[in-house]
N, C-alpha and C positions, 0 to 999 in steps of 0.2 A: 436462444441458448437454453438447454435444458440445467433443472435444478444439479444435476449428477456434476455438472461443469461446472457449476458456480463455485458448490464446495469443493471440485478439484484444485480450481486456482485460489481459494482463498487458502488451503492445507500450502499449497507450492507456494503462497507468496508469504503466508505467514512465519513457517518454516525457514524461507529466506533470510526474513527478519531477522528475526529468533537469533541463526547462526549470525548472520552478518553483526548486530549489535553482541551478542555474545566475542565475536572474535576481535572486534577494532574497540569496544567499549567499556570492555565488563569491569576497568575501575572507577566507573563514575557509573552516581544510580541512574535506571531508565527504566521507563515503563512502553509497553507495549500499547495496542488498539485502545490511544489515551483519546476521550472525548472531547470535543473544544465547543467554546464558545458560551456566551450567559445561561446564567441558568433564570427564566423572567420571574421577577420579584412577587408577583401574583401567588405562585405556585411556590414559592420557596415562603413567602407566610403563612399561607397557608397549611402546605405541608410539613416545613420544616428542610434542614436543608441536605438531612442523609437521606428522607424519602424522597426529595424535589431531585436530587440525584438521578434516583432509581428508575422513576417514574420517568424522564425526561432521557433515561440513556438512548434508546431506537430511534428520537428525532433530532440525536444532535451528530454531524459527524465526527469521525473518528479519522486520527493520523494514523499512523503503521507503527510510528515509533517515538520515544521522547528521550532524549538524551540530557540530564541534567551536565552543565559542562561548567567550570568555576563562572565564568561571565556570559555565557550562551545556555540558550536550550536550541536545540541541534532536534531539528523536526522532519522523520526522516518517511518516505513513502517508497513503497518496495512495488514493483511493478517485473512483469513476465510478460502478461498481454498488457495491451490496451494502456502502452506506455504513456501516450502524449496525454490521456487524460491525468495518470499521477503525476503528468509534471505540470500542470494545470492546475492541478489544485490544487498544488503545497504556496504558491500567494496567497490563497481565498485562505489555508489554512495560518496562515505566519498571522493575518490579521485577527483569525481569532485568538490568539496564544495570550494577549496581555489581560481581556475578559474571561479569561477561563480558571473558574474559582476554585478547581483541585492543583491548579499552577499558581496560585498569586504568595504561597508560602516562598515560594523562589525566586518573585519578583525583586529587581528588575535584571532582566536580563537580555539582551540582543537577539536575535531568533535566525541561526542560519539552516537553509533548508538543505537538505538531500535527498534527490533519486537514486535510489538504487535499484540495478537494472542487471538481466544479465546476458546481455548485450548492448552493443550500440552501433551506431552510425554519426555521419556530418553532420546528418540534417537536426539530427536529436541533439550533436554537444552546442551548432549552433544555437536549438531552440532553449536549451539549460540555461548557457551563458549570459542569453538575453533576458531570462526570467530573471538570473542571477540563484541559479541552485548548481547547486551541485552534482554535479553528475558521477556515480560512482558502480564500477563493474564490479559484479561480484555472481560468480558461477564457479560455485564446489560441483565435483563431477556428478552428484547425484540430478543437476539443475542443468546440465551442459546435454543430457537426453532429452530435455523436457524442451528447449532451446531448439536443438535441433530438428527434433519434430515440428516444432512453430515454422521454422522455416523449409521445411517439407510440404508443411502443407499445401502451398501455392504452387508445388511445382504439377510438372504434364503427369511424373510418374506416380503420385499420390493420388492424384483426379483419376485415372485411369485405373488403379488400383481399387478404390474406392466406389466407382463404380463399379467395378465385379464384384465387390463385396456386396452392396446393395440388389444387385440383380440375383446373387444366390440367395439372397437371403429372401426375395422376394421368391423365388424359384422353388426353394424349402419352405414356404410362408413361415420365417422364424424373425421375431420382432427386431 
């Protein structure tokens, strides 16, 4: 996958976010692409613990979304592609939440997860269900193009489309 795609779907699932926690949550605070997990005690004496932050942001992951909620933090991962990986990772992510020292001001608190998706199927609510996350649709019409086209693309009429494009473009030697 070229870089041009990466930052497409990180702009569409970001975005997603954004709206979705803006429209179901905006009277309790939340933060966005919130980092989890320790920060190791080496490097936080060292550096100190706003620089061990800083320094340490690129190698820790990051949720999509943090929901402070009165007795939960509501940890929420927004997916478009490459769905069953976000719902995959929001356990690895639930267990970092209680080590995670720009969270421990809000300790203690429950940790319910969310996928938000926007679409779905069986197979997905079954795989939710079992993880124990939540599964939640959400496609405002600017996201229901971008969907669409996702499911376009496997068909005969996109392959074959796709191919004339490539052959002209080859034909024109234009990149």
């Amino acid at each position: 996958m070229s870089s041009g795609m990466a930052r497409k779907t990180r702009q569409v699932e970001t975005r997603m976010v954004s709206e979705y926690l803006l429209k179901n949550y905006s009277e309790f605070p939340y933060m966005m692409n919130v980092p989890l997990g320790a920060l190791p005690s080496d490097i936080l004496e060292k550096e100190g613990y706003q620089r061990a932050i800083k320094l340490l942001r690129p190698f820790r992951p990051a949720v999509d979304g943090v929901v402070i909620l009165p007795a939960h933090f509501l940890v929420i991962e927004a997916k478009v592609w490459n769905i069953v990986n976000g719902l995959a990772k929001l356990p690895l992510y639930r267990s970092l939440v209680p080590i995670t020292p720009e969270l421990k001001q809000y300790m203690p608190r429950d940790v319910i997860m969310q996928l938000v998706v926007g679409w779905t199927n069986g197979n997905l609510e079954v795989m939710a269900r079992e993880a124990d996350v939540e599964l939640k649709v959400f496609c405002p019409g600017w996201l229901e193009e971008v969907v669409e086209g996702m499911h376009n693309y496997w068909t005969r009429e996109y392959r074959e489309l796709r191919e004339k494009k490539l052959r002209m473009r080859e034909y024109f030697g234009v990149e």
